[in-house]
N, C-alpha and C positions, 0 to 999 in steps of 0.2 A: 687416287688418294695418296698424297704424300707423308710420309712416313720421317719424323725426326732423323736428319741428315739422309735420308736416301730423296733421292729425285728420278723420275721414271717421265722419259721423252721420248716422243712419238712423232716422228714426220711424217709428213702427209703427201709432198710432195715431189713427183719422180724425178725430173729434172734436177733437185736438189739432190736426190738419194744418189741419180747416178755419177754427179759430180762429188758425191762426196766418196763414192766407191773407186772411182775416178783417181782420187788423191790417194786415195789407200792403197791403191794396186801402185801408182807412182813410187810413193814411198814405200813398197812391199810390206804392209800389217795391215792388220786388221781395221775395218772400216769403224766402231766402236773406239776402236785404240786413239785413233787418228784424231774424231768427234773431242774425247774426253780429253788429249793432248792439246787441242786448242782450246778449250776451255780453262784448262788449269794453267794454259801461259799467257790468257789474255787475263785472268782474275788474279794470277801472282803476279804477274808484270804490271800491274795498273793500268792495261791500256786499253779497256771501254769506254773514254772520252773519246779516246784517238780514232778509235774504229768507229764508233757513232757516230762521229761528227755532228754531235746534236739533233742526228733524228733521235727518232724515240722509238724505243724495242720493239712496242706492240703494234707501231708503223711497218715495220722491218717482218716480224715473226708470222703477223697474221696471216698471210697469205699462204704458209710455210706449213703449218702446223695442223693436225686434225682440228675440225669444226668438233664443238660441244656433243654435240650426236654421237661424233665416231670414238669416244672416247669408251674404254672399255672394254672393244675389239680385242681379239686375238690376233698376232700377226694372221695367222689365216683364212681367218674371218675377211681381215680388211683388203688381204689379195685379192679373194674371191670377190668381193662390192668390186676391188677395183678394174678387175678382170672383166667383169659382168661389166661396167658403166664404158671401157675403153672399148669391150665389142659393138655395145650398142649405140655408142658417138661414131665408130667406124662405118657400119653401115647406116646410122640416122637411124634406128630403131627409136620403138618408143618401149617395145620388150623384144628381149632375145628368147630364141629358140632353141636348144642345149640339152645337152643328157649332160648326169652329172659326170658319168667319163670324160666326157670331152672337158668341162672344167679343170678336170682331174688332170687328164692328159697335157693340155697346156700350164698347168700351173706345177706341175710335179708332183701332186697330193696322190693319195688313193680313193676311190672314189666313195667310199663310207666316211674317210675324213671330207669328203665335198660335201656330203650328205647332211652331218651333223652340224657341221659350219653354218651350212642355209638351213636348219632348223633352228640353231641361233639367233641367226641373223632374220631373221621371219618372226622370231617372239621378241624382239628386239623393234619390228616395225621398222624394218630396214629395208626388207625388202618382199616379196610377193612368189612365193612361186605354183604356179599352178602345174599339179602334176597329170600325165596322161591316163588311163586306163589300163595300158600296158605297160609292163615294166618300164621295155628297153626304148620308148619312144620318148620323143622329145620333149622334155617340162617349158615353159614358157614364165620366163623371170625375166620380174618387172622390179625394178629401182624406184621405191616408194617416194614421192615429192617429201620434202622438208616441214612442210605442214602436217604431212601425217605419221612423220617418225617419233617413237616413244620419245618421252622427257626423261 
């Protein structure tokens, strides 16, 4: 929800994030700094005709930008989906196999913040996870299809 004069932007896309981290570490500041620097010299300078060249923004943004669904997330909420869906395009799973340590571990969380996240994101209809009997064994989480994620 946008709020008079605040606007809250969320990319979705890694390639883009790490070019845009990319440029920040170039110019040494911060990756947000960098973002909002070229925004405020492309809308003070007039030059969105020039950089468009007559495409059209939502030609350009869509591909860039969270889908309708993923809005909402917490940043690490949307690590974890993304975490989960790059392990299981790695091996061609259709669900991965994972303690939420191991989430943990690779993403830098604690593993009660993995925890809480995938009970979010599971009341959210996001995602599935089926938990073992025992603790410390592996849950199996599954990346719900687009037809059956909440509206």
């Amino acid at each position: 929800m946008m709020r008079r004069g605040t606007l809250y932007l969320s990319i979705g896309d890694r390639k883009l994030l790490t070019g845009i981290r990319r440029e920040a570490v170039r110019l040494n500041c911060d990756p947000v700094d960098f973002v909002v620097a070229l925004l405020v010299t492309v809308v003070r300078d007039k030059m969105s005709d020039s950089i468009l060249d007559g495409d059209r923004p939502e030609d350009i943004a869509t591909p860039y930008r969270l889908s309708r669904r993923d809005e909402g997330l917490t940043a690490r909420q949307y690590a974890i989906l993304d975490w989960i869906a790059a392990e299981m395009k790695k091996a061609d799973l259709k669900a991965l196999a994972c303690t939420y340590q191991e989430i943990a571990d690779a993403l830098g969380f604690g593993a009660s913040i993995v925890f809480k996240a995938a009970r979010a994101l599971e009341r959210k209809g996001m995602i599935s996870v089926e938990r073992p009997f025992r603790r410390c064994d592996r849950s199996l989480w599954m990346i719900l299809p687009k037809q059956e994620f909440a509206s």
